[in-house]
C-alpha positions in Angstrom: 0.0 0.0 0.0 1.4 3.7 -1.1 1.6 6.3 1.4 1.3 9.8 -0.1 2.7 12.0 3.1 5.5 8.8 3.4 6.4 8.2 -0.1 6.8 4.8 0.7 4.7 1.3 0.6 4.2 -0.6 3.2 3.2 -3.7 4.3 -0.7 -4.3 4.8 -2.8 -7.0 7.1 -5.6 -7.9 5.6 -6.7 -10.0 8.4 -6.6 -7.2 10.9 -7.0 -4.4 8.3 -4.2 -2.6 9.3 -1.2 -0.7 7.7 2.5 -1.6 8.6 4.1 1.4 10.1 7.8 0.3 9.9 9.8 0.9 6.2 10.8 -3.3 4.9 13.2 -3.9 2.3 10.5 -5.6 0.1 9.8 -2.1 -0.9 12.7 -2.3 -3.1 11.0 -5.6 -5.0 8.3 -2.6 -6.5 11.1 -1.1 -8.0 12.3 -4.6 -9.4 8.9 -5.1 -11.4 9.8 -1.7 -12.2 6.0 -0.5 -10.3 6.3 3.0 -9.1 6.9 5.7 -11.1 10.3 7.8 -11.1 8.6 10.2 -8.6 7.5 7.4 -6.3 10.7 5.6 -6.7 12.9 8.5 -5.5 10.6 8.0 -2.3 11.6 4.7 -1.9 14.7 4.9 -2.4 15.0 8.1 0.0 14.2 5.6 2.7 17.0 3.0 2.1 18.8 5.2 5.0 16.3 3.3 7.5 17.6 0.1 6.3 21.2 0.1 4.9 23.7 -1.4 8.0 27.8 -1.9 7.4 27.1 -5.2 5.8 24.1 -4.8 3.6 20.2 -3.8 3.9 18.2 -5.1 6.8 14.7 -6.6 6.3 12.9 -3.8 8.7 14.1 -0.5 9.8 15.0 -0.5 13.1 12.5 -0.4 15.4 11.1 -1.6 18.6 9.0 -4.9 18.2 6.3 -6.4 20.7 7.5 -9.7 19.3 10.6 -11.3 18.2 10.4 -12.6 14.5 12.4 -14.9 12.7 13.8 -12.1 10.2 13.9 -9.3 12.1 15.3 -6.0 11.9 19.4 -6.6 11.4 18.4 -9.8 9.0 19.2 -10.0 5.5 20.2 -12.6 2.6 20.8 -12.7 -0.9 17.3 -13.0 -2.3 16.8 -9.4 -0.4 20.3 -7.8 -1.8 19.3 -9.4 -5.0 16.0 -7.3 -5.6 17.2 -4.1 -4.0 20.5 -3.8 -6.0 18.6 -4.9 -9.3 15.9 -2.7 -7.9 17.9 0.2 -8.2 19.9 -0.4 -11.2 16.6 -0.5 -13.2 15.6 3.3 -11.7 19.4 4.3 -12.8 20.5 4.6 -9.2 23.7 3.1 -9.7 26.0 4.5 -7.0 22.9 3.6 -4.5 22.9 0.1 -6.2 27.1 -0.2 -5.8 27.5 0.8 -2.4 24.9 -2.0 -1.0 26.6 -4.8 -3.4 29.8 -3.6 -1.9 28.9 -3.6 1.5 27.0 -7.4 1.0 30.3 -9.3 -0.8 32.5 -7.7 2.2 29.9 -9.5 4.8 30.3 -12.5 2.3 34.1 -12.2 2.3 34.3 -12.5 5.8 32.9 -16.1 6.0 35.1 -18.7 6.7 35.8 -21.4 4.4 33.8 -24.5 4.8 31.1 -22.6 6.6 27.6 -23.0 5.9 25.4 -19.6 6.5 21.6 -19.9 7.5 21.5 -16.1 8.5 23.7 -13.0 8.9 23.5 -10.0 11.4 24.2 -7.0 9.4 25.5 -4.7 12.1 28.8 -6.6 12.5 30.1 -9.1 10.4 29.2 -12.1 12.4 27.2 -15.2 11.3 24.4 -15.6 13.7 23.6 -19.5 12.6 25.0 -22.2 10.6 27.2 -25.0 10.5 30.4 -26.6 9.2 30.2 -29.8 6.5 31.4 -31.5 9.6 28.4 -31.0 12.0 
């Protein structure tokens, strides 16, 4: 759903019938199917402040949450840098689009060898979960 005052979508509940009020990454997946128009997708991308860490973008701004959820706010994967880099190439904003590949493959680079990743916290450079072939 597109918020005017925002310039921004945001997530929607159709069970409770209620607007998201925190800025998520999938934002960047309009601008992928190449949705909004250039006016709407300079607000989107004016938000990418809200989500953009040392290592990457983060699924949700950071905010407080009543509940912990399984990709929360300093979460982030390929699939996600995927759509917002491609995202922004497509709208020309290529330095936007460099910086966050750059700052992704340096999280990427700090792996160590042999080590599978299930997630990532983007504020450091440390794997939250995941194991070795040997576990």
């Amino acid at each position: 759903m597109y918020d005017i005052n925002r310039k921004c979508y945001f997530g929607y509940n159709y069970v409770s019938r209620k607007r998201s009020k925190v800025v998520s990454a999938v934002i960047f997946s309009t601008l992928f199917a190449k949705v909004p128009s250039k006016v709407q997708a300079n607000g989107i991308v004016s938000h990418i402040y809200l989500l953009e860490t040392p290592y990457g973008i983060s699924v949700f701004e950071a905010y407080f949450y009543k509940l912990t959820y399984q990709r929360g706010d300093t979460n982030g994967g390929a699939p996600l840098h995927y759509l917002v880099v491609a995202g922004l190439l497509k709208y020309n904003y290529n330095t936007d689009a460099e910086r966050i590949k750059d700052k992704y493959i340096s999280l990427l680079s700090a792996i160590p060898s042999g080590l599978q990743i299930t997630r990532f916290g983007l504020m450091s450079s440390v794997c939250l979960s995941g194991h070795t072939d040997n576990n």
